[in-house]
N, C-alpha and C positions, 0 to 999 in steps of 0.2 A: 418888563417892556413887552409889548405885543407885535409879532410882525405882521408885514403886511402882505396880502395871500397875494401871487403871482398870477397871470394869466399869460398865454400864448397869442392869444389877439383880445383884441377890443373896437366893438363897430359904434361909430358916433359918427350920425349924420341922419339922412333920411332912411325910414322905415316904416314902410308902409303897408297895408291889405292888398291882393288881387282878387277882383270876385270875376269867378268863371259860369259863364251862364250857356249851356249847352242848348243851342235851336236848329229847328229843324233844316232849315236852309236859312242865308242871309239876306236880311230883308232890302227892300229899297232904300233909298235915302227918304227920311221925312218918313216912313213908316212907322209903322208897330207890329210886334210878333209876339206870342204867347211864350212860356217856357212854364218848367214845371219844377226847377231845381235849380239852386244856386249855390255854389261853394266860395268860400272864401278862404285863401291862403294867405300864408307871409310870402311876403313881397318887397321891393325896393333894393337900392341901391345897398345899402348897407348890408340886408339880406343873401342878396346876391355874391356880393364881393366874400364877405363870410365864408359860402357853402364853397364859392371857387378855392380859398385857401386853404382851405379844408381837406378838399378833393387835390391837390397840389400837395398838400406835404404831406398825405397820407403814408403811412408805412404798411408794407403788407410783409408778411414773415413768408420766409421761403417755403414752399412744395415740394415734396419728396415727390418723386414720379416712382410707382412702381408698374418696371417698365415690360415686366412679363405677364403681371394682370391685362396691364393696357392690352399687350396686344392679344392677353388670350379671348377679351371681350371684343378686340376690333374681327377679329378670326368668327369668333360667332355672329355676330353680328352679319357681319359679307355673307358666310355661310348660310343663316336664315334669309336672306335676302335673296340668295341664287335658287334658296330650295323653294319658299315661301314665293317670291316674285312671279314664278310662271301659273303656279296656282289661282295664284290672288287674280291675272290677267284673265284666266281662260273664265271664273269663276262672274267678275264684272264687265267686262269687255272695256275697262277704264282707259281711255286714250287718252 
């Protein structure tokens, strides 16, 4: 006897394309505008609903913090920034 393979969700419904067409500015109503590229993605409701449950029951494994690197790099970091920062201003005049 064979079983039957499980799954975690299942989308049945609409499922659709989006096509994304990048212009220059937005044209009038009743116009026309040029483009030069069009993509098209997955799209629709079902699509959508999917990626949100997705993203909802994700699991993420816990992060060790090691917490005397962190702060030895946050220490250099401030550090270059006190030494480096009046350089960098006298250097550009960056306001």
């Amino acid at each position: 006897m064979s079983s039957t393979p499980k799954a975690d969700v299942v989308g049945v419904g609409l499922n659709a394309t989006d096509t994304l067409i990048p212009v220059h500015h937005y044209p009038p109503a009743g116009s026309k505008v040029e483009f030069r590229s069009a993509n098209v993605l997955p799209g629709g409701q079902v699509a959508t609903a999917i990626f949100i449950y997705f993203g909802a029951t994700a699991h993420l494994p816990q992060i060790q913090l090691n917490w005397p690197a962190a702060l030895a790099l946050s220490a250099a970091s401030l550090a270059l920034l006190l030494l480096c920062g009046p350089t960098l201003h006298r250097t550009t005049r960056f306001h």
